[in-house]
N, C-alpha and C positions, 0 to 999 in steps of 0.2 A: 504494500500500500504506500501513498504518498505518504511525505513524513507529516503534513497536516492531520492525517489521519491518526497515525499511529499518535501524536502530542495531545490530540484532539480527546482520545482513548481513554488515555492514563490519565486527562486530567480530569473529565464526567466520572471514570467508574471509583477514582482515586483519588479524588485530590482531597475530599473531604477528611480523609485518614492523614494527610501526610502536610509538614512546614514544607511552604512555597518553597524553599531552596533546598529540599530533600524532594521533592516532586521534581524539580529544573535539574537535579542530577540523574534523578532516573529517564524523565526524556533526554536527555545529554547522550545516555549511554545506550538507550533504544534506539536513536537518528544515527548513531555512531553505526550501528551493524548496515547502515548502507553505503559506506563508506568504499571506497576503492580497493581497501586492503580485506573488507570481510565478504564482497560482493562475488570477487573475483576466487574462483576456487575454492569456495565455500558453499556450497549449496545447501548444506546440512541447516543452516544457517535461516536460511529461509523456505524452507521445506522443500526446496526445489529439486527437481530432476530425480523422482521418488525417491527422494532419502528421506523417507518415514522414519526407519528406526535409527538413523542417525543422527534424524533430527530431531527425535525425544529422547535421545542420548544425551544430546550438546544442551537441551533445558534438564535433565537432572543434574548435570554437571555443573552450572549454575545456580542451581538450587542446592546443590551441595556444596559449592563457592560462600550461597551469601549464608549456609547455615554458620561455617566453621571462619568467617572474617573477621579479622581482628580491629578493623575499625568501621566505622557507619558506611565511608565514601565504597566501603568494598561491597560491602551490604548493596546498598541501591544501584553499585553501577554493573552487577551480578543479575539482580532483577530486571533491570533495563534491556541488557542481552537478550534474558529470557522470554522475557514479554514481546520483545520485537519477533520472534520465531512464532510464539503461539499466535501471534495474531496474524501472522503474512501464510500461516496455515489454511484458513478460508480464504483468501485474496488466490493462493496461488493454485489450489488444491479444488476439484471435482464435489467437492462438503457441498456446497448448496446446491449443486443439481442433484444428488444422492438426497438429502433431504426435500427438496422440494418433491422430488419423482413418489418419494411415498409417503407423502404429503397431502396430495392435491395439486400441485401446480399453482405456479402465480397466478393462476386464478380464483386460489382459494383459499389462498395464505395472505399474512402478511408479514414484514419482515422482523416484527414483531413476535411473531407465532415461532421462527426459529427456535432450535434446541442448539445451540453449540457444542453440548456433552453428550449430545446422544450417544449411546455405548454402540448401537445398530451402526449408525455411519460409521463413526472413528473404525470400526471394525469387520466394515463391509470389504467384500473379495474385488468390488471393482475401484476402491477407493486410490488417485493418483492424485499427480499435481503435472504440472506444466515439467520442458526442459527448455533449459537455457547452455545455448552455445556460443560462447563469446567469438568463434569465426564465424558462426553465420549468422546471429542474431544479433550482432551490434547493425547492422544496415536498419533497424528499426529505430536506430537514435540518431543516426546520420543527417545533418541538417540537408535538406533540400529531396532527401528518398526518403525520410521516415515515413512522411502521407503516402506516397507509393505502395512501399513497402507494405505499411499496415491492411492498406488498403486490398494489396492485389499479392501478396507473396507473406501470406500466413502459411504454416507449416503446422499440419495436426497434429496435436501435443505440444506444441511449443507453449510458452510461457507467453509469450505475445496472444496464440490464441486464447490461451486459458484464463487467466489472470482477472482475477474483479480489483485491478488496483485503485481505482476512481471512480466518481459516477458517471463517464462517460462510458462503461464499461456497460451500462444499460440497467432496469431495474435488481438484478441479485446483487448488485454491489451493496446495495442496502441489508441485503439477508447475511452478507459476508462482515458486512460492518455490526450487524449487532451478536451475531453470534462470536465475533472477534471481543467483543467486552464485556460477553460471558466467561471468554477463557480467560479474558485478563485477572478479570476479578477472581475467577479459580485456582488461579498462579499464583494471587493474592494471598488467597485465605492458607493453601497448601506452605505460604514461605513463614507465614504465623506460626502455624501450626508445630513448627522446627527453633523458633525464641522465646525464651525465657520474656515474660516479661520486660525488666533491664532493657534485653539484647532489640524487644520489639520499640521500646520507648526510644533508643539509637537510630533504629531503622526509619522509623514515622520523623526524624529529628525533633522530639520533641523530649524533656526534659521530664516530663513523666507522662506514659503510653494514655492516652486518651480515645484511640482510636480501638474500636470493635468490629471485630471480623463481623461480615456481612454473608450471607445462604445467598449462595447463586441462586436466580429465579426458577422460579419450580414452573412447571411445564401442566397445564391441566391435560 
């Protein structure tokens, strides 16, 4: 997703838990994973090019970063990683047509009605994501062939076809975006879940923990 996106996320599902400059380092360190150095060769990173289980590899390893960090800045910029993978996972990945297809269809949903945790998707046999080839799919950022490109030399499976990164991607960007700050907030509660008190008052940057996990929304 655009980094408006992912900033936009953390600071609706989060920001109410967390001091303004303990919120600006965890976006700091989520806009960071799309950086040149973790974009390139990294796909685990953003769920891309079916590294599923590498990619929730690289968030427990994260999540086991900010459990055992020895000061706060390690803490949220641990989370920040993480949270930018879980959520570029509906932007990049097949999740909202697998849930809409046994759904009803956008014509009977709304992007609202999404599950993000459904256990059925995350674990369905057809579940992918896009591939990204930096020799052939840079021609999509190319100034002067990107509109071409996109337009007339989509390749199936690619990440260019697949991708809800904005709303120009058509109405499931919406379904991608809310079920994206369901898992935020799941990432959430799951990095709680691993601090003391103390460690969680560090984390929130606040001088003593005022903030309380939140139940991801329940699905009627």
């Amino acid at each position: 997703m655009l980094h408006k996106y992912h900033a936009a996320m953390l600071a609706e599902t989060l920001g109410q838990f967390f001091a303004p400059f303990a919120l600006t380092e965890i976006i700091a360190a989520n806009l960071w994973q799309d950086s040149p150095f973790t974009l390139l060769g990294h796909p685990q990173i953003h769920f891309d090019n079916l590294q599923f289980a590498a990619a929730l590899t690289y968030i427990d390893q994260q999540h086991a970063c900010l459990a055992r960090a020895k000061d706060s800045h390690e803490m949220r910029a641990a989370f920040g990683r993480l949270t930018h993978g879980a959520q570029d996972f509906y932007a990049h990945s097949n999740y909202v047509d697998l849930w809409l297809a046994a759904n009803g269809g956008l014509a009977n949903t709304r992007p609202d009605d999404i599950d993000g945790l459904d256990p059925a998707i995350l674990n369905h046999p057809d579940l992918r994501s896009g591939t990204f080839y930096w020799w052939r799919d840079l021609i999509y950022y190319l100034p002067g062939l990107s509109g071409f490109a996109k337009k007339y030399l989509l390749f199936a499976g690619s990440h260019e076809e697949m991708n809800f990164d904005d709303e120009s991607r058509g109405p499931r960007f919406a379904y991608a975006l809310t079920a994206a700050k369901e898992r935020t907030l799941a990432e959430y509660q799951r990095a709680l879940r691993t601090l003391s008190p103390d460690r969680a008052a560090l984390f929130h940057g606040q001088p003593h923990s005022t903030a309380r996990p939140r139940l991801a929304p329940q699905k009627s």
